[in-house]
N, C-alpha and C positions, 0 to 999 in steps of 0.2 A: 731862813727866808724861803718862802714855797715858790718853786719855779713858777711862769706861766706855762699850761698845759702846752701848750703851740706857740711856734716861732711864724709871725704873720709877714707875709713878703710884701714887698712895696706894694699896697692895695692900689686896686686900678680905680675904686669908688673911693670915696672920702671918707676918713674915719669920723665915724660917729659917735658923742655921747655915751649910747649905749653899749659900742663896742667895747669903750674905754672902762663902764663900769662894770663890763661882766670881765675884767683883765684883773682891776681892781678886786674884784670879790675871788680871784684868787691866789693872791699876793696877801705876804702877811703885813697887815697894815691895822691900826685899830681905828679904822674911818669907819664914819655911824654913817650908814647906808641910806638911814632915815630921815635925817639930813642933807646931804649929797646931792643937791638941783643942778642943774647944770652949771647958775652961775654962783653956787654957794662954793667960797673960799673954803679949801683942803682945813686950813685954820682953824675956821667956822664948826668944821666940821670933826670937831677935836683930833687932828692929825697932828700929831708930834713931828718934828725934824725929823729922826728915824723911819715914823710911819712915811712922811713923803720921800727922804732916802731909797725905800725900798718900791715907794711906786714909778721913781723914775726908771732904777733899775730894773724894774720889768718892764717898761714902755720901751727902755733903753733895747732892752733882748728882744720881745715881742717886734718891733719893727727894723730892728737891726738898725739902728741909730745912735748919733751919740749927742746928748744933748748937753752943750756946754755947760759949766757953772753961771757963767755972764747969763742965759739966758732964763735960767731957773726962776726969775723974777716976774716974766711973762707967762707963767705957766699953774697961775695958783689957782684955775679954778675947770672946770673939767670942757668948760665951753672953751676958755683960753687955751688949751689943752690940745683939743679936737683943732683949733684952728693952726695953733702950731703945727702939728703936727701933719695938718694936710699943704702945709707952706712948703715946708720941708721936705716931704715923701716926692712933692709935685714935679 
């Protein structure tokens, strides 16, 4: 699995979309990029269990968080994502 280049500290702005997909793009993951809207499901977007395994664990490193199993449910699409994520950091 390819590290994220940088460990991001509790952002003082909200995580954005974008940030999430440039995290994504380098993380080994086999998500079609071409696909990947903000509210298109990881699924959708031919993400296997493993491919989203290892996107969590770089969200996980990248913001120093720990994102329960329980919550993995809420978090399939990269909008739900960004909003977790800024729940959390907050």
């Amino acid at each position: 699995m390819l590290q994220p280049s940088t460990t991001i500290a509790r952002p003082a702005k909200p995580v954005t979309t974008d940030q999430l997909r440039e995290l994504i793009a380098g993380t080994d993951t086999g998500l079609n990029f071409k696909k990947l809207k903000d509210t298109t499901r990881f699924v959708d977007a031919e993400a296997d269990s493993l491919d989203f395994f290892n996107l969590i664990i770089a969200i996980q490193e990248a913001y120093d968080i720990t994102i329960p199993d329980s919550d993995l449910g809420e978090v399939n699409t990269l909008e739900m994502l960004a909003k977790y994520l800024n729940e959390r950091l907050s």
